[in-house]
C-alpha positions as CSV (number, residue, x, y, z in Angstrom):
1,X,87.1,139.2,194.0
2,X,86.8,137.9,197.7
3,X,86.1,140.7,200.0
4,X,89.4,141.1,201.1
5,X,90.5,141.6,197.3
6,X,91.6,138.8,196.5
7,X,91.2,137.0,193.1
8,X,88.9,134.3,192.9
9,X,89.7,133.4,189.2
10,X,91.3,134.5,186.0
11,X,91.0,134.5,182.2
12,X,92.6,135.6,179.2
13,X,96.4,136.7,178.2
14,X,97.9,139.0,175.9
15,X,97.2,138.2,172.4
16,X,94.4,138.5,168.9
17,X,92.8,135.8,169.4
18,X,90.0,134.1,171.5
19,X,90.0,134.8,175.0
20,X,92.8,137.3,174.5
21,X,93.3,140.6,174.7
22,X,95.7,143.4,172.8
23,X,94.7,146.6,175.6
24,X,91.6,145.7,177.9
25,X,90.2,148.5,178.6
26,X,86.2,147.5,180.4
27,X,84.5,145.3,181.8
28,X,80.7,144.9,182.3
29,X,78.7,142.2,183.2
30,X,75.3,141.8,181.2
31,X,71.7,140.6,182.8
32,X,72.5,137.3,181.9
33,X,75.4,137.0,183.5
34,X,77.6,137.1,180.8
35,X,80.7,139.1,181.3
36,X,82.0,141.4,178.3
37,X,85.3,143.1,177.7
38,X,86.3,145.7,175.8
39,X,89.8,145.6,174.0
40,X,90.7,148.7,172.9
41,X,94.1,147.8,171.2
42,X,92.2,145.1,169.3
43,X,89.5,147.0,168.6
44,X,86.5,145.0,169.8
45,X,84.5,143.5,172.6
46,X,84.2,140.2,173.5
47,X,81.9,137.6,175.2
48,X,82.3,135.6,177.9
49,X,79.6,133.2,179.1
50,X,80.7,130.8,182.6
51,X,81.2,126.7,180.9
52,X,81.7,127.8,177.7
């Protein structure tokens, strides 16, 4: 987010699949940058690494 709270980008929708998400729940980013979300509703985490 910009400093004034704006987005600066977006990614996934609802959905099962990859890169989409049932009931997001967290968000962390790892040491290598990568940024991982919890879904809750479908009841796993996934990985996302910037260019892939």
């Amino acid at each position: 987010m910009k400093l004034d709270g704006t987005p600066v980008e977006r990614f996934g929708r609802w959905g099962n699949y990859d890169g989409q998400f049932r009931m997001a729940h967290d968000v962390a980013v790892g040491k290598d940058g990568a940024v991982y979300v919890g879904d809750i509703g479908g009841g796993r985490v996934q990985k996302f690494v910037a260019g892939k």
